[in-house]
DOPAMI-276736 format. One record per residue (C-alpha): residue number from 1; x, y, z. Coordinates in Angstrom, 2 decimals. Layout:
% residues N
[atom NUM,[X,Y,Z]]
...
% end
This chain:
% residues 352
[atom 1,[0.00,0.00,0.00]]
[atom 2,[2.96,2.53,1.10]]
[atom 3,[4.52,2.35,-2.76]]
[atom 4,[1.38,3.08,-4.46]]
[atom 5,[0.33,6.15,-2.47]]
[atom 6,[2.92,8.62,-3.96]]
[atom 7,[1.88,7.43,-7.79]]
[atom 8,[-1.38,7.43,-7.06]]
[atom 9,[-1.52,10.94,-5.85]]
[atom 10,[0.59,11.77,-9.12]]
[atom 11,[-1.85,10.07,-11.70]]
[atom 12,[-5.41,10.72,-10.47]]
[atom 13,[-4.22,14.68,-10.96]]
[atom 14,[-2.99,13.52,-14.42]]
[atom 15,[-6.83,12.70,-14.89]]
[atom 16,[-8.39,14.99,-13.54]]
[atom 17,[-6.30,17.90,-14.62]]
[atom 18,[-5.77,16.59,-18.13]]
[atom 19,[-8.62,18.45,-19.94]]
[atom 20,[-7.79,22.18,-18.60]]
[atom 21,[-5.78,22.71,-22.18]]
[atom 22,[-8.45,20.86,-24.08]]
[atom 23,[-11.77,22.87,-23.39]]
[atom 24,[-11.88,25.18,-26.36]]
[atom 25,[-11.07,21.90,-28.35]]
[atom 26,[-13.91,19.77,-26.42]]
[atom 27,[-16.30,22.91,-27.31]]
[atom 28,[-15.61,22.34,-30.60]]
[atom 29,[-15.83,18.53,-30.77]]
[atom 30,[-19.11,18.77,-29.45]]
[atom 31,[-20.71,21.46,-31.17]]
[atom 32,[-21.10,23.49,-28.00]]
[atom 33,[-20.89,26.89,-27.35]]
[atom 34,[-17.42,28.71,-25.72]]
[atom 35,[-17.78,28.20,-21.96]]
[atom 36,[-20.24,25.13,-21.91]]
[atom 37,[-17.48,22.94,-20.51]]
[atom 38,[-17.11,24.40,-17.16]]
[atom 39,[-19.26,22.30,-15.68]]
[atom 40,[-17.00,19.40,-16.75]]
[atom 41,[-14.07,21.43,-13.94]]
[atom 42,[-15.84,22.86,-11.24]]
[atom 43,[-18.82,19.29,-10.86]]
[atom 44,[-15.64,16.97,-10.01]]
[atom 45,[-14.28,19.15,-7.04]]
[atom 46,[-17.37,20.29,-5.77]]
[atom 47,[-18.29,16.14,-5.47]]
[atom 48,[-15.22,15.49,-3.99]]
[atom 49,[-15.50,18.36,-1.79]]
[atom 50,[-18.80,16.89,-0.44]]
[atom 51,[-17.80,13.25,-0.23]]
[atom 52,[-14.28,13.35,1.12]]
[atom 53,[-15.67,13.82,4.66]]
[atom 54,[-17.86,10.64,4.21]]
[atom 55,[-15.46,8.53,2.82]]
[atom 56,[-13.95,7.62,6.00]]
[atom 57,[-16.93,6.11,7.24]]
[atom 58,[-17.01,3.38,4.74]]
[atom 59,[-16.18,0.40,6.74]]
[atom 60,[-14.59,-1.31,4.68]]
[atom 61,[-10.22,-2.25,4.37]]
[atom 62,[-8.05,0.93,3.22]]
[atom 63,[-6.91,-0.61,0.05]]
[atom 64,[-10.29,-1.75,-0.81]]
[atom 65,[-11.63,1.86,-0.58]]
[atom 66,[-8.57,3.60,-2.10]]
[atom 67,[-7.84,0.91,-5.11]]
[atom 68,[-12.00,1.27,-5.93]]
[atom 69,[-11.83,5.24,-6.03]]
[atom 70,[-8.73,4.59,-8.55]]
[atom 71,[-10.30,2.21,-10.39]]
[atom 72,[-13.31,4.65,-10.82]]
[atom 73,[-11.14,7.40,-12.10]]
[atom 74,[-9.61,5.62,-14.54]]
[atom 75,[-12.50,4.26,-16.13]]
[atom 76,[-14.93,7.14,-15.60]]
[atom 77,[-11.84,8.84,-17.61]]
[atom 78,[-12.37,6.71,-20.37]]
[atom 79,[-15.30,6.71,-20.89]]
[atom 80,[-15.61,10.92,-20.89]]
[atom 81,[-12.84,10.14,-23.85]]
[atom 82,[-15.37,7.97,-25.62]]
[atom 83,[-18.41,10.10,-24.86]]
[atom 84,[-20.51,10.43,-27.47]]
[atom 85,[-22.19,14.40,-26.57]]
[atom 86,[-21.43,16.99,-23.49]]
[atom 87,[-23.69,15.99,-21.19]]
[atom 88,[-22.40,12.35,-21.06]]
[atom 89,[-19.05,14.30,-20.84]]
[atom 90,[-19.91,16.00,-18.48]]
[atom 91,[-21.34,13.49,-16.03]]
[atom 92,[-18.50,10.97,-16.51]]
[atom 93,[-16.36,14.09,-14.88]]
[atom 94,[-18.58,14.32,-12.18]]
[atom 95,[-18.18,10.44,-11.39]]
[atom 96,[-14.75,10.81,-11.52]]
[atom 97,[-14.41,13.76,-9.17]]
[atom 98,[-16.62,11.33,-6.67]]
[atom 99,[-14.34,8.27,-7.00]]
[atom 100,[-11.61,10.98,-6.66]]
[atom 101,[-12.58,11.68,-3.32]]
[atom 102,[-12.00,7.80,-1.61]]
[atom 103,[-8.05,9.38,-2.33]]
[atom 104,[-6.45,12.05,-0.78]]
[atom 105,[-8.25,11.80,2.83]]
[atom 106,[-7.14,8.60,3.53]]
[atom 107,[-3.94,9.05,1.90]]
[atom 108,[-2.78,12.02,4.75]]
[atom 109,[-4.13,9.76,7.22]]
[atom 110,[-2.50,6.88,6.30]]
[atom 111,[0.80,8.41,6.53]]
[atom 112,[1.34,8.62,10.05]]
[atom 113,[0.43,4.71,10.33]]
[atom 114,[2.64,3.41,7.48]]
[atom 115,[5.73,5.78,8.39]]
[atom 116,[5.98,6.48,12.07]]
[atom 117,[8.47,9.02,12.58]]
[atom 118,[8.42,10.12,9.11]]
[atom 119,[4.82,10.85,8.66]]
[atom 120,[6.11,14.53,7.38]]
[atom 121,[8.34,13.93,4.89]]
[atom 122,[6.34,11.65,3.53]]
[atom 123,[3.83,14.05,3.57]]
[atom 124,[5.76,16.32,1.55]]
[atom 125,[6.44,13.78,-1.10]]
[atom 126,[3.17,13.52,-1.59]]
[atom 127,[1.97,16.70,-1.94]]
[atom 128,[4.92,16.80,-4.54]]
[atom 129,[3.69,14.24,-6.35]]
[atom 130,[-0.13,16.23,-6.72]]
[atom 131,[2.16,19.19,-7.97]]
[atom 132,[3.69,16.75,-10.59]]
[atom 133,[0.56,15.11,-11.24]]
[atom 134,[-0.98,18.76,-11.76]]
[atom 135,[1.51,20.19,-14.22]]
[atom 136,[1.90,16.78,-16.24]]
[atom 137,[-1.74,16.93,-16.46]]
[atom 138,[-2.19,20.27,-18.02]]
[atom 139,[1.09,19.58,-20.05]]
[atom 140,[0.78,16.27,-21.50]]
[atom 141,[-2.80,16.97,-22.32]]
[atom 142,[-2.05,20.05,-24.50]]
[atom 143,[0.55,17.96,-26.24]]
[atom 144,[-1.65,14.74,-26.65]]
[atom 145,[-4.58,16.58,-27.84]]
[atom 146,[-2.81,18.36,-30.55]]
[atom 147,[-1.31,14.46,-31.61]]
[atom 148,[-3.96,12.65,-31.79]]
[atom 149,[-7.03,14.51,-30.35]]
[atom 150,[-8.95,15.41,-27.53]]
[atom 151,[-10.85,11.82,-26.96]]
[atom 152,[-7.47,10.05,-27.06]]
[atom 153,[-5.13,12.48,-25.13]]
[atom 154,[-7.81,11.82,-22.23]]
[atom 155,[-8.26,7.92,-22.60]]
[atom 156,[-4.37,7.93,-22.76]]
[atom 157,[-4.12,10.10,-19.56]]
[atom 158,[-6.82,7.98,-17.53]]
[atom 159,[-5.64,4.57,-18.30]]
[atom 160,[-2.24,4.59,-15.73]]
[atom 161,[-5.16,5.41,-12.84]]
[atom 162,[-7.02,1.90,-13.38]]
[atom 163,[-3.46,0.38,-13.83]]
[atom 164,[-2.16,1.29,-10.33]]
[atom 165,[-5.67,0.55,-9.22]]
[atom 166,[-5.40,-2.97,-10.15]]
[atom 167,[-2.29,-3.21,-8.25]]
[atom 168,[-3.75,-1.61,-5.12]]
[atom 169,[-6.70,-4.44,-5.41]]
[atom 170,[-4.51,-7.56,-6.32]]
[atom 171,[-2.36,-6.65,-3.16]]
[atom 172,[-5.34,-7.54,-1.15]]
[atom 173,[-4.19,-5.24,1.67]]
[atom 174,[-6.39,-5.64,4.61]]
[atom 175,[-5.08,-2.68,6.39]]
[atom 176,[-7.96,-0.51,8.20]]
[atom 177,[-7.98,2.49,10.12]]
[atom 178,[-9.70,3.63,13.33]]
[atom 179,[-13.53,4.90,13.03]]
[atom 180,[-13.35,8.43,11.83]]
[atom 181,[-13.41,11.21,14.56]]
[atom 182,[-15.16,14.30,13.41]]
[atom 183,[-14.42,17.58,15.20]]
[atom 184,[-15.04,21.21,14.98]]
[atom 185,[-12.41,21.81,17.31]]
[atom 186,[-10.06,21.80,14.18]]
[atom 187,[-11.74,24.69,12.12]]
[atom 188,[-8.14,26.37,12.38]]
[atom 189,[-6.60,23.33,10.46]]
[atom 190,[-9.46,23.51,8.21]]
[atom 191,[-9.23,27.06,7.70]]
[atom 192,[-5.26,26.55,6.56]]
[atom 193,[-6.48,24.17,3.49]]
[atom 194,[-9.44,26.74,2.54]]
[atom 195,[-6.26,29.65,2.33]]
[atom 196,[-4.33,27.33,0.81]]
[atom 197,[-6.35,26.57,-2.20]]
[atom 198,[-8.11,29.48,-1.79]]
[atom 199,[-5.10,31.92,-2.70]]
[atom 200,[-3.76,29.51,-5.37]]
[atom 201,[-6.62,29.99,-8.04]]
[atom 202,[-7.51,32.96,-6.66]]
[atom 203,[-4.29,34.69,-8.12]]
[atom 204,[-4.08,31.93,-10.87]]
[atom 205,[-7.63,32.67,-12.22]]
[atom 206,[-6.62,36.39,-12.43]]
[atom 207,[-3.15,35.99,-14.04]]
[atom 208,[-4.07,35.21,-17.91]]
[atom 209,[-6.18,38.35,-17.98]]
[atom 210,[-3.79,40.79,-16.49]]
[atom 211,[-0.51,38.86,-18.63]]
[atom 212,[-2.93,39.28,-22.26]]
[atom 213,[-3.60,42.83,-20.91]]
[atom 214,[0.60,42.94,-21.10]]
[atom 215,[0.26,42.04,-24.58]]
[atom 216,[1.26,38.59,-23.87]]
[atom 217,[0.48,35.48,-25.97]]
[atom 218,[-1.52,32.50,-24.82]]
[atom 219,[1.55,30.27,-25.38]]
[atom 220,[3.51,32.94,-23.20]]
[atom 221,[0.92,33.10,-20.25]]
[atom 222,[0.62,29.35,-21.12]]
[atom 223,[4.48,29.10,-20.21]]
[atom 224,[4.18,30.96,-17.19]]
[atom 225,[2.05,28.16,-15.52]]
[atom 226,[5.02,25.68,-15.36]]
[atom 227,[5.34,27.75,-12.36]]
[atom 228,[3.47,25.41,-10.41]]
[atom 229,[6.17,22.71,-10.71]]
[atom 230,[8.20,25.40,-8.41]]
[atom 231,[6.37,23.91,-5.97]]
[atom 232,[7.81,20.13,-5.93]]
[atom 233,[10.97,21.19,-4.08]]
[atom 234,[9.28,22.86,-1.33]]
[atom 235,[6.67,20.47,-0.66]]
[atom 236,[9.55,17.72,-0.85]]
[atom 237,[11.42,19.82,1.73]]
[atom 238,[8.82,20.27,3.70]]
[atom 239,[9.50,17.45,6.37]]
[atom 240,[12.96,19.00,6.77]]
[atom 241,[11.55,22.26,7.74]]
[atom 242,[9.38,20.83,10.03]]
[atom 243,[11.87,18.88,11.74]]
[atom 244,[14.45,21.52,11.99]]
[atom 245,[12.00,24.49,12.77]]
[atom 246,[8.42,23.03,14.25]]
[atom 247,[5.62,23.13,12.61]]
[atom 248,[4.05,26.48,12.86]]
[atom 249,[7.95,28.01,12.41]]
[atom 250,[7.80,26.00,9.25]]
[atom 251,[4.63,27.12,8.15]]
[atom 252,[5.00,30.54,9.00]]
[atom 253,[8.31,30.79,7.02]]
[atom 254,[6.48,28.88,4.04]]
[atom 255,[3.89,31.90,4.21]]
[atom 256,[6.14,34.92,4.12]]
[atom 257,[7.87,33.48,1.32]]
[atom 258,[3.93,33.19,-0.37]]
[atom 259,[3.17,36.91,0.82]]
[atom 260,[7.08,37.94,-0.71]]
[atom 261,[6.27,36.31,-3.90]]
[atom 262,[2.50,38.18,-3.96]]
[atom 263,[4.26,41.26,-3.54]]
[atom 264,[6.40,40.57,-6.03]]
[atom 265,[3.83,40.55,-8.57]]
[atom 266,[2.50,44.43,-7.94]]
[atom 267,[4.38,45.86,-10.66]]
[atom 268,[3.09,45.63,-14.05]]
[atom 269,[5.81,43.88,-15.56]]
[atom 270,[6.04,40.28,-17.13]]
[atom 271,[9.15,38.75,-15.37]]
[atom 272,[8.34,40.11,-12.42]]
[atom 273,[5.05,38.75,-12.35]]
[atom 274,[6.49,35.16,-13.43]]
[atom 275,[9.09,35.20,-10.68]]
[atom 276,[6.53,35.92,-7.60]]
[atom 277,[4.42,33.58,-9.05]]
[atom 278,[6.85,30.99,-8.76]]
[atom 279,[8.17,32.18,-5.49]]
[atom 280,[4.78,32.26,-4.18]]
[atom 281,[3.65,28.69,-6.02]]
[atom 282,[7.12,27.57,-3.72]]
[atom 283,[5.37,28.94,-0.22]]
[atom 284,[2.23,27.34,-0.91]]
[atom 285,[2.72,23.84,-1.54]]
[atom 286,[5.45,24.34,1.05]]
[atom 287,[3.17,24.80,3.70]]
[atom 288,[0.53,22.62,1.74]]
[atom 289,[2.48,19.58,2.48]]
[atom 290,[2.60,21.32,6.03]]
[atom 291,[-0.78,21.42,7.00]]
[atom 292,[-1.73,18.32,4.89]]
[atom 293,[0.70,16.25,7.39]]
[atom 294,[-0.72,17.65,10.56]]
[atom 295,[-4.09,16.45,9.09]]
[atom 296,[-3.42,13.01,8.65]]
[atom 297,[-2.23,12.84,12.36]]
[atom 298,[-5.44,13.69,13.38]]
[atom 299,[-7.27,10.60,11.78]]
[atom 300,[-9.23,9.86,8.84]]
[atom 301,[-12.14,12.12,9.89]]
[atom 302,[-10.09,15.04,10.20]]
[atom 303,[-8.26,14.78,7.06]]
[atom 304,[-11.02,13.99,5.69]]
[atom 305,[-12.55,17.34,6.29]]
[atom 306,[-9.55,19.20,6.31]]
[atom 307,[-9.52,17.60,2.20]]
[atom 308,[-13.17,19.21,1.51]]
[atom 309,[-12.36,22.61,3.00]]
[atom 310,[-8.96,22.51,1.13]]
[atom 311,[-11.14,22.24,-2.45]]
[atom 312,[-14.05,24.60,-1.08]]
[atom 313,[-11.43,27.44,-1.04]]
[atom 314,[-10.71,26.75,-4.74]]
[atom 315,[-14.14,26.54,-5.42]]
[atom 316,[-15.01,29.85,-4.00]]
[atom 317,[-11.92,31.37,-5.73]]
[atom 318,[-13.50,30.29,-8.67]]
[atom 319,[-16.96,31.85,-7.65]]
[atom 320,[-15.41,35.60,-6.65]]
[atom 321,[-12.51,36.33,-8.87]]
[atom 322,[-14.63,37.61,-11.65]]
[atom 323,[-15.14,40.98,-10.63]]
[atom 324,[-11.50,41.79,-10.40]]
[atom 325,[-10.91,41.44,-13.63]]
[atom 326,[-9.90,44.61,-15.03]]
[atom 327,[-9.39,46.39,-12.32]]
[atom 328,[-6.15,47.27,-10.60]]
[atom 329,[-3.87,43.92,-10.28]]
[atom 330,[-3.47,45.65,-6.22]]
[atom 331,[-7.04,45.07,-5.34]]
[atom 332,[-6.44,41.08,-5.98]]
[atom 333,[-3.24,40.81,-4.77]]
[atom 334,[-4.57,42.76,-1.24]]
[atom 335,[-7.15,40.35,-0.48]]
[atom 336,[-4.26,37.56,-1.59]]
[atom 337,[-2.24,39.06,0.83]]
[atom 338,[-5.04,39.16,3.56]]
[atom 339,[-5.90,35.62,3.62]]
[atom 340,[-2.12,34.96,3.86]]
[atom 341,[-2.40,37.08,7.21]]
[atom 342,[-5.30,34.86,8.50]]
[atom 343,[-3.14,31.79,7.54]]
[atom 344,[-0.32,33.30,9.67]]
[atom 345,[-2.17,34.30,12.62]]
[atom 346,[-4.23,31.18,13.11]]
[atom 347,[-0.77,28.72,12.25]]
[atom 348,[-0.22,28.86,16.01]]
[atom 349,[-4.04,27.19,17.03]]
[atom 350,[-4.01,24.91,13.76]]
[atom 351,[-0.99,23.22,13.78]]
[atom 352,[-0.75,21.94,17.65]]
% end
């Protein structure tokens, strides 16, 4: 089970990330209006927002749970390749946002249990593998569509989920975890993963407009998103951190190098925009990997929850960036910078 935790956290973001590059293309395959696709991002993570607290209560073995929710990403995958209109599309993303969410819950909490003592660094490995699994995703689907075509590049990019699936269920690992403990008492924790995702798209949804307001090309501002794999050395460094400064010294120091990188981005020039993006990209899945560990000590139930709130901050990114568009890039970056406070101040109660 240990071995296939790090790939799978790499390949189900392969899947699920895969089609970012191919909407305009899927709009077109279908006959569908610009925009109609959305649906097809935002239905998966709102799903798995909604189910990763409930997972944990499935009472069945770990691998059981964890090897099905593979296996359902991989073939729901497929099939949204092979689907014959939008809606069909469209659902099949759904389903695979749902199997999605038997993943990265019990994946933080089964961390501390498979590597006592090195529950954090392994923590940061595998938010370094997401990172990976995120920019391959968007990458390799760009590049596949163009090849041989949208339906392919996603049936290509879905099949190495069911494969490690299949190897999670044929190791028939029995291993099970403690009943899920649900608590309030860890809305700080929580509130870290909101901020976390929360100031990611937040500043990622605004960047394309302000960079083609620059005069910049969409293979240019399409460049400038390899910034996220910035953030695979610091989440793979994490554990050190944490070992040499504490947690909440870790984390802190993970969040003024988000709120340096944020502030590098005020001035209205291209390569300074690119290089606080990928300083700030660095922070955050820094003290993603952070927070994400902490969660997995505190059970299933609570990293379980702490998942969901981590995707309900990008979903409300997603639901109040709009009407900054335009405007100065200061008024975005301010509330950026605000949430980064909250994430400071509450580090101290959140990460006990």
């Amino acid at each position: 089970m240990g071995g296939a935790l790090i790939p799978a956290g790499v390949l189900i973001y392969v899947a699920l990330y895969s089609v970012v590059p191919m909407l305009p293309g899927l709009e077109r395959l279908f006959g569908t209006a610009p925009g109609s696709t959305h649906l097809g991002i935002s239905l998966p993570f709102l799903v798995l927002v909604l189910l990763s607290p409930l997972v944990p209560r499935i009472r069945l073995p770990v691998g059981l749970v964890m090897g099905g929710g593979l296996l359902g990403v991989g073939l729901f995958g497929v099939l949204a390749g092979l689907a014959p209109n939008l809606e069909i599309w469209t659902l099949c993303r759904a389903l695979q946002g749902a199997f999605a969410a038997a993943v990265p819950g019990l994946s933080l909490a089964l961390l501390p249990k498979l590597y006592p003592g090195k529950h954090a660094q392994m923590a940061g490995f595998w938010v370094a593998g997401n990172v990976l699994g995120g920019g391959l995703g968007r990458g390799l689907g760009g590049l596949f569509a163009e090849w041989w075509g949208e339906r392919w590049a996603i049936v290509f990019l879905a099949l190495p989920v069911a494969i490690v699936a299949l190897a999670v269920l044929r190791a028939r690992d029995y291993l099970a975890l403690p009943p899920p403990q649900y608590t309030l008492r860890a809305w700080p924790l929580y509130t870290l993963g909101f901020a976390l995702l929360f100031i990611n798209f937040f500043v990622a949804n605004l960047l394309p407009y302000r960079l083609e307001a620059l005069g910049l090309s969409q293979a240019q501002i399409g460049g400038i998103f390899f910034a996220y794999l910035a953030g695979i050395p610091g989440s793979a460094l994490a554990g050190v951190l944490v070992k040499r400064l504490g947690e909440v010294r870790a984390f802190r120091l993970a969040f003024g190098v988000v709120s340096l990188g944020l502030l590098a981005q005020l001035p209205d020039l291209p390569l300074w925009i690119l290089v606080g993006f990928v300083i700030m990209m660095a922070g955050i899945f820094t003290a993603q990997a952070i927070a994400g560990g902490v969660s997995g000590r505190g059970g299933s139930g609570v990293s379980g929850t702490y998942v969901a709130a981590f995707y309900l901050g990008g979903t409300v990114a997603g639901l109040v960036y709009p009407p900054f568009i335009g405007q100065s890039p200061l008024w975005g970056l301010e509330v950026a910078l605000g949430v980064s406070l909250l994430a400071v101040l509450l580090a101290g109660r959140a990460l006990r």
